[in-house]
C-alpha positions in Angstrom: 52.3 7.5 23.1 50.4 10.8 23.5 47.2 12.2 24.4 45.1 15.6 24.7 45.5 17.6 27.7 44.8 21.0 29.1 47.9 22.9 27.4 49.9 25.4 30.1 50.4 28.2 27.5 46.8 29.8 29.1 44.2 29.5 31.0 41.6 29.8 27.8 38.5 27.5 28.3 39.7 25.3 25.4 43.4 25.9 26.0 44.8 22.0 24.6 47.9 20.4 23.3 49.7 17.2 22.5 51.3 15.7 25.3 54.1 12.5 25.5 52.3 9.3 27.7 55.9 8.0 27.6 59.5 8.7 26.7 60.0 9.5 22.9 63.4 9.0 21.8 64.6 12.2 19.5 63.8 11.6 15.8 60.8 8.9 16.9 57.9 9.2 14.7 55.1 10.3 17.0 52.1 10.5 15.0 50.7 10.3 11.3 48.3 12.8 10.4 45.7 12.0 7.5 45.0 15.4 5.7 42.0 16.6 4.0 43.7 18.9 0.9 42.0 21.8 -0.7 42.8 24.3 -3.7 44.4 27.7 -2.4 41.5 29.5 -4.4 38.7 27.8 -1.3 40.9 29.3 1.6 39.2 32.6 0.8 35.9 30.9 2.5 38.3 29.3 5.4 39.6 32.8 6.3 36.0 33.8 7.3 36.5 31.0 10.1 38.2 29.7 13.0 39.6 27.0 11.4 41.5 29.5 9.4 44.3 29.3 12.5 44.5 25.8 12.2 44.9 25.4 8.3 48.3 23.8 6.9 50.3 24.8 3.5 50.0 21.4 1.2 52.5 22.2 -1.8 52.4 25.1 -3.8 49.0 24.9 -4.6 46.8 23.7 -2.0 46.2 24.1 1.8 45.1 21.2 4.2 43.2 20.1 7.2 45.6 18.1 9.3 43.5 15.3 11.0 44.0 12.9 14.2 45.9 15.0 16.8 47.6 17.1 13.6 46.3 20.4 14.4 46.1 20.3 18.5 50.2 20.9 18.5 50.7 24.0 20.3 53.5 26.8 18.4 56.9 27.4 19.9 60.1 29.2 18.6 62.0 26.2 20.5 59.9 22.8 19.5 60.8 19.3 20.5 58.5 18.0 17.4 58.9 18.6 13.9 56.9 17.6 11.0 57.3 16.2 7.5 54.6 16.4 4.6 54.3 13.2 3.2 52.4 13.7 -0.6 52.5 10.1 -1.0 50.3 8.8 2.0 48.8 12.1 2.2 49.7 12.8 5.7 51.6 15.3 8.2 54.4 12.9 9.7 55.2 14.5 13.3 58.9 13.4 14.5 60.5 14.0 18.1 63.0 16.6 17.2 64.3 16.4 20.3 64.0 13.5 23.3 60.6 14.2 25.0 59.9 12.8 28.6 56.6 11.7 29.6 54.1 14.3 30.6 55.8 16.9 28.6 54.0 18.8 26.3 55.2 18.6 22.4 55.3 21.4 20.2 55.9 22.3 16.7 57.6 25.6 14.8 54.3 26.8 13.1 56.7 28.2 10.5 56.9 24.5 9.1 61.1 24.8 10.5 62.6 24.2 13.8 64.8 27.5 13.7 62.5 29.7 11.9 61.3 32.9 14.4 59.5 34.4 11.5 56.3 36.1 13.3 53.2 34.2 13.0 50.5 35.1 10.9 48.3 35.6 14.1 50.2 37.5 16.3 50.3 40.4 12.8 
């Protein structure tokens, strides 16, 4: 149902992102993410990283590695994905927000909402 690809966003050597290997019908699960959760207080070491970027909020209290293909969705103001946590199976629970055609890519609101065009903490 979807794969890794060069992303079109840039030309950065490793520019990827989540693309549809088939139609996905608007509110189609698309992929379940295991995540690896840690206590807000460890981020501090995270921040000194790369992986900083690519670090989820889990709950009030913790932040969380979002396995599988998880973290490769690319950011947009206008997504045709959108996510769900799921504390009970411990996973990030991606869902076609919109209908997604083959080859397209699929992306998420990094603010954790479709309509939310808060800046992102990178572009600060």
């Amino acid at each position: 149902m979807i794969e890794i690809r060069s992303s079109t966003l840039t030309n950065e050597e490793f520019n990827r992102g989540v693309f549809a290997t088939r139609n996905i019908a608007k509110h189609e699960l698309i992929h379940e993410a295991p995540v690896i959760p840690y206590p807000n207080e460890e981020h501090v070491f995270i921040e000194q990283t790369r992986l900083a970027d690519y670090a989820f909020e889990y709950g009030e209290n913790h932040t969380a590695f979002v396995l599988g293909y998880g973290m490769m969705f690319n950011h947009s103001y206008k997504p045709n994905a959108n996510y769900k946590i799921n504390f009970t199976n411990h996973t990030f629970d991606f869902y076609a927000y919109t209908d997604i055609k083959a080859g397209e890519e699929i992306f998420i609101n990094y603010n954790g909402v479709v309509d939310n065009n808060d800046p992102l903490w990178f572009n600060e």
